[in-house]
C-alpha positions in Angstrom: 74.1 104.8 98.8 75.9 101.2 98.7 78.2 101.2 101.3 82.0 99.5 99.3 85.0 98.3 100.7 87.0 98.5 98.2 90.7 96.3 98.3 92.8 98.4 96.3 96.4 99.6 95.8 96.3 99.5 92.5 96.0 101.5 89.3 92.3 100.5 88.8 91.3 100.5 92.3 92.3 104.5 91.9 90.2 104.5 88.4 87.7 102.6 90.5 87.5 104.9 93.5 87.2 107.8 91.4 84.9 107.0 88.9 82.2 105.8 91.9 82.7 108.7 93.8 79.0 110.4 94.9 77.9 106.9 92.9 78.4 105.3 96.3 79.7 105.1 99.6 83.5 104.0 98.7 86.0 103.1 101.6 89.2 101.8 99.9 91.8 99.9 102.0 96.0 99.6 100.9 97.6 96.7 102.5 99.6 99.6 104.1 103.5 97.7 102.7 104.8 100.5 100.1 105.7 103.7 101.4 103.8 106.7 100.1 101.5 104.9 98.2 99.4 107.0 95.6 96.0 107.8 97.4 92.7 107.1 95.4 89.9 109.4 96.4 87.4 109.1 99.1 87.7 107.4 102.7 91.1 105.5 103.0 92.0 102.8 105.3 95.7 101.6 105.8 96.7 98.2 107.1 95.5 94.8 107.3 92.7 93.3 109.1 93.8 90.4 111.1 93.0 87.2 108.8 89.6 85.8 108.1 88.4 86.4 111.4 89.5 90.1 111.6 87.7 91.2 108.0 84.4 89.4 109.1 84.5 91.5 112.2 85.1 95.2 109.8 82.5 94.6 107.2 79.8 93.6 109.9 80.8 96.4 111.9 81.2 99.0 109.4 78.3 98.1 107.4 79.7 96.7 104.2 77.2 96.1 101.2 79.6 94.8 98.9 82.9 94.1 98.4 85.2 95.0 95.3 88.7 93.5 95.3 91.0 94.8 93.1 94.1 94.2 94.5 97.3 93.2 92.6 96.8 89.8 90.5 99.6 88.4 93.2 97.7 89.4 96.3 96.4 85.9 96.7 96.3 86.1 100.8 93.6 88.9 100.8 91.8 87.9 97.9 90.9 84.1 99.8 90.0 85.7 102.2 87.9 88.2 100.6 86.5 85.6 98.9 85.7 83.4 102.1 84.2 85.8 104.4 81.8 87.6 101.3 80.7 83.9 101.2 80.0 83.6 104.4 78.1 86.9 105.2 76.6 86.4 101.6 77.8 89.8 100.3 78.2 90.6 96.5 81.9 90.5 96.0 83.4 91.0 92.3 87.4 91.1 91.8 88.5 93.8 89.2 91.6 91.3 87.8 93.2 92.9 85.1 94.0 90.9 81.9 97.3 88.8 82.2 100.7 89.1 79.5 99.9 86.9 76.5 103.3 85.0 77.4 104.2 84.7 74.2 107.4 82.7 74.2 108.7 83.1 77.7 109.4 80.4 79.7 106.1 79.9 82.0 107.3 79.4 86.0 104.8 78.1 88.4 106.3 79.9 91.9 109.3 82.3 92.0 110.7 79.2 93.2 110.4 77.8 90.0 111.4 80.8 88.0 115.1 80.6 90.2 115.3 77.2 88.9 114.9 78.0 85.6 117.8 80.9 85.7 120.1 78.3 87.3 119.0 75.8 84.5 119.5 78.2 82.0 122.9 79.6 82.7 121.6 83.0 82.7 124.3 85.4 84.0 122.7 88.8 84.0 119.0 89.1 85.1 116.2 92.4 85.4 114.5 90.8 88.7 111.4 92.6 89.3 109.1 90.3 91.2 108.6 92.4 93.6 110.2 92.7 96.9 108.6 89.5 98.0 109.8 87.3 95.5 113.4 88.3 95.8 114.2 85.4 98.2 113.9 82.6 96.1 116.8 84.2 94.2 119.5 84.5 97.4 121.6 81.8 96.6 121.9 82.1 92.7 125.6 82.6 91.2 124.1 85.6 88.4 124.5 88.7 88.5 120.6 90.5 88.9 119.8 94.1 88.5 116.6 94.2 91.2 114.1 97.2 90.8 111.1 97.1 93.3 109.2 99.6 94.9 110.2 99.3 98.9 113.7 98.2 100.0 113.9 94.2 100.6 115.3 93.1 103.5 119.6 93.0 102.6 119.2 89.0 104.1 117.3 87.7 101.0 119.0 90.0 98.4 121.6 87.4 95.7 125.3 87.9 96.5 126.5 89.8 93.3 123.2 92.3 92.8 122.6 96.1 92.0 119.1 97.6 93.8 116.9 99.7 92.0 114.1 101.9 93.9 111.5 103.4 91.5 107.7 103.2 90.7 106.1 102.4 87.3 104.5 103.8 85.0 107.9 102.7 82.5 108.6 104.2 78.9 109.6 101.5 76.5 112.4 104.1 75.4 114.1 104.3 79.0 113.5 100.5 79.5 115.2 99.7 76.2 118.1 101.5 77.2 118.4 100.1 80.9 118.4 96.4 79.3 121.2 97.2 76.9 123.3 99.1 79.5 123.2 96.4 81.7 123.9 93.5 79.0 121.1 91.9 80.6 120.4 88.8 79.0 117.5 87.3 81.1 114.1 89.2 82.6 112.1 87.5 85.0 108.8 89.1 86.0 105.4 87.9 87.6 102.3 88.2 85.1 100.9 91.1 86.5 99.2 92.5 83.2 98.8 96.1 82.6 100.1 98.9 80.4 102.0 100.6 83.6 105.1 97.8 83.4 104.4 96.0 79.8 107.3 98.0 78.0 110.2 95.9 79.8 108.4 93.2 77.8 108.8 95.2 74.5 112.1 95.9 75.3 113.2 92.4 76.0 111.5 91.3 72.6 113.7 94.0 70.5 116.6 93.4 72.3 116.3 89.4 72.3 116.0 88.8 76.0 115.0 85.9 77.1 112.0 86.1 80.1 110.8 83.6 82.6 107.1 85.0 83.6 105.6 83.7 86.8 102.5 82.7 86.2 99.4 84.1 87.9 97.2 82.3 91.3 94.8 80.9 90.5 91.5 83.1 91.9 89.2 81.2 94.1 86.5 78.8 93.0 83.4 80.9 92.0 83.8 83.9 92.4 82.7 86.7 89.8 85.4 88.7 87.8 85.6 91.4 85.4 88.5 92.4 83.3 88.1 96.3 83.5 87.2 99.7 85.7 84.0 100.2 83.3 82.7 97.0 83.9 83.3 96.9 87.9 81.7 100.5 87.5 78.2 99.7 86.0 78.0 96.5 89.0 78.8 98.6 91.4 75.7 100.9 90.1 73.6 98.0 89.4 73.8 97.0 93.0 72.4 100.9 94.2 69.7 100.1 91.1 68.8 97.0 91.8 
């Protein structure tokens, strides 16, 4: 069988992982940075690889045939890389990238950088942060007041000054995230444009209740490569490649 690494830590790299299993030989790897992440099925590697350098190394010596990355649409580090090395050892490489937000009327940030500009800008006062513990930083210094939900505790030096933390894990109902807008008087949401059904309902809810949202837009994937929008597709080229 077609020997996969598949980059994953997602919802569709689990969808992915099972739907090949016995279709190929699936190894999935999780960047290793959220603690007890959901498991997809099969062989399971945790941790990174050492840069450029230390992927080329694995896939030679493991025996890769392709490569499927379908890592988070922010994971921009692993997916260059990806990108380089399948180049360089000409293996087939597809990214699963799941369709972005249709941003609508939100205000369109290019970095979080960006997006904490925008708050200042806009006098926001009460904000639903939920970038993701890495995009906290950008946020340290800013007067408002931000409710801050991520999946792994940030580091208390880049948290904002006047802040509440919330730990949890998506999938969210549009019901409970309705209410946790209102409760908070939140008047502001800013998000990355991750896409998805698992997190879109804070979106619904901001639309009902009139919040405003700053959206950081997506990287840009690198030059050339191939991508499909959904597990079926990265399914039947997965096949192909066992057909072919």
């Amino acid at each position: 069988m077609t020997r996969v690494l598949l980059l994953g830590g997602t919802a569709e790299g689990r969808a992915l992982a099972g739907r090949l299993h016995g279709h190929a030989d699936i190894v999935s790897s999780l960047a290793g940075r959220v603690p007890n992440p959901a498991l997809p099925i099969g062989a399971v590697r945790v941790g990174g690889f050492g840069g450029v350098e230390g992927l080329r190394a694995w896939l030679q010596d493991e025996r890769i045939d392709a490569v499927v990355d379908a890592t988070h649409p922010f994971a921009a580090t692993i997916t260059a890389h990806a990108a380089q090395v399948c180049g360089e050892l000409e293996l087939a490489h597809l990214v699963l990238a799941r369709p972005p937000w249709d941003p609508g009327t939100a205000i369109v940030a290019a970095s979080n950088v960006q997006a904490a500009e925008i708050v200042v800008r806009q006098s926001y006062s009460r904000v639903f942060l939920t970038t993701g513990r890495s995009g906290i930083a950008a946020f340290a210094r800013s007067d408002a007041w931000f409710l801050i939900r991520a999946v792994a505790a940030p580091d208390v030096a880049v948290l904002p000054r006047r802040h509440q933390l919330m730990l949890s894990r998506g999938p969210y109902a549009y019901e409970n995230e309705f209410a946790l807008l209102r409760e908070h008087r939140i008047d502001a949401l800013v998000t990355k444009n991750s896409g998805g059904d698992m997190t879109r309902a804070k979106l619904d809810a901001a639309a009902a209740l009139g919040v405003s949202v700053v959206m950081v837009a997506r990287p840009p994937l690198p030059v050339g490569v191939r991508a499909v929008g959904t597990v079926e597709e990265a399914v039947d080229w997965v096949v192909g490649l066992g057909s072919g």
